[in-house]
ROKELUM-600290 format. One record per residue (C-alpha): residue in one letter; x, y, z. Coordinates in steps of 0.02 Angstrom, whole numbers. Each point is the difference from the previous one (the first is absolute). Example, Ala and Ser with C-alpha at 12.3 -4.5 7.8 and 13.67 -1.06 7.14 Angstrom:
2
 resn      X      Y      Z
    a    615   -225    390
    s     69    172    -33
This chain:
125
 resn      X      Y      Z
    x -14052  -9649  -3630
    x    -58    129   -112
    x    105    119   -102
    x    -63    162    117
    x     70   -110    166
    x    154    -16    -98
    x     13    179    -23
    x    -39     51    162
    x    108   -127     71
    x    138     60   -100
    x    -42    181     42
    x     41    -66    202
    x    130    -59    -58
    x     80    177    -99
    x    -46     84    171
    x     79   -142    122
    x    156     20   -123
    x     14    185     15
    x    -47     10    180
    x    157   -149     32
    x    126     95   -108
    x    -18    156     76
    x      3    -82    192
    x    142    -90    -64
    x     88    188    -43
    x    -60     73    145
    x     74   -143    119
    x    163     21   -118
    x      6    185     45
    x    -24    -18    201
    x    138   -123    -17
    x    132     78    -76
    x    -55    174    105
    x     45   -119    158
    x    141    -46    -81
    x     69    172    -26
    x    -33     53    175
    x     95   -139     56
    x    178     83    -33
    x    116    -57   -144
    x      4   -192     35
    x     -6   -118   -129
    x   -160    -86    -57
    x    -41   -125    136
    x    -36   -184    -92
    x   -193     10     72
    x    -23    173    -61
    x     71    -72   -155
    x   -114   -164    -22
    x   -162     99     46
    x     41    138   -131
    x     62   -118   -131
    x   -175   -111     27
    x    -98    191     -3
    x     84     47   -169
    x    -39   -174    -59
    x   -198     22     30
    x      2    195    -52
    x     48    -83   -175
    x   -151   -140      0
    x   -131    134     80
    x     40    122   -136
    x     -7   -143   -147
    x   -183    -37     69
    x    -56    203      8
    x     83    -15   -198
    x    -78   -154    -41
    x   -161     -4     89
    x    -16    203    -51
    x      4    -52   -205
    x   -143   -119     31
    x    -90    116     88
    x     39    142   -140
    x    -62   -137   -130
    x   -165    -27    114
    x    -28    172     49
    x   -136     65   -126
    x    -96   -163    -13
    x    -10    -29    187
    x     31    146    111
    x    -47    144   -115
    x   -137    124     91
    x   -115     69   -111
    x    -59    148     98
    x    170     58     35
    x     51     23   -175
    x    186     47    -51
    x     12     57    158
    x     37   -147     51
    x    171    -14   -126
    x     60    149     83
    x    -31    -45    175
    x     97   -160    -24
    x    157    101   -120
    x     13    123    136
    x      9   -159    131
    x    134    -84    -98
    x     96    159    -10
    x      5     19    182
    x     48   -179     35
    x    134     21   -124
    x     67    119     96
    x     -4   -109    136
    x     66   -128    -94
    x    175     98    -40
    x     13     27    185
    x    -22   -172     30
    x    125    -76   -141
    x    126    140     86
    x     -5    -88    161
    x      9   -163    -90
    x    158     22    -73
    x     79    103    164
    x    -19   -183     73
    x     74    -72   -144
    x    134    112     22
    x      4    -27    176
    x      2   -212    -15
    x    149     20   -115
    x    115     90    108
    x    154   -123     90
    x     57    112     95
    x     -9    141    137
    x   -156    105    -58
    x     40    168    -17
């Protein structure tokens, strides 16, 4: 396999990553809104082993999108550069990181409401 397979095969693999770990937080947040509109109950042990699993696989997704994101920083000018688009191209993909890192606080939020959540004993409030 040659080095621009590897690259593009670990560019799949950044998007596959990003596109599980924010599934993974959206899932998270439908839960625990079905949750809340099921009156102050405890945490229900299913509810609890699904969510537990979810915030297990929201941490491996978003070590991939880290990981598999440096390589494809490291790779980016050699391999996937565009000529005719010019810096324009730097700012087209700052301004996209700045928006998903806005989705990304939204997403850690919910991530550690369910955290919150999976900890509770008792009666939730």
């Amino acid at each position: 396999m040659t080095l621009r397979l590897l690259v593009l095969a670990n560019n799949f693999a950044h998007d596959f990553s990003a596109a599980l770990w924010l599934s993974v937080a959206a899932v998270e947040a439908l839960l625990l809104l079905e949750w809340r509109r099921s009156g102050p109950f405890d945490v229900p042990p299913p509810f609890r082993r699904i969510l537990s699993r979810l915030r297990a696989l929201f941490w491996w997704a978003l070590s991939g999108v880290v990981v598999f994101g440096l390589v494809r920083l490291a790779a980016y000018r050699r391999f996937e550069w565009v000529d005719a688009a010019g810096g324009g191209q730097v700012v087209l993909l700052a301004a996209k990181h700045a928006l998903f890192l806005a989705l990304a606080v939204l997403v850690v939020r919910v991530h550690v409401l369910a955290g919150r959540i999976l900890s509770r004993r008792g009666p939730a409030r």
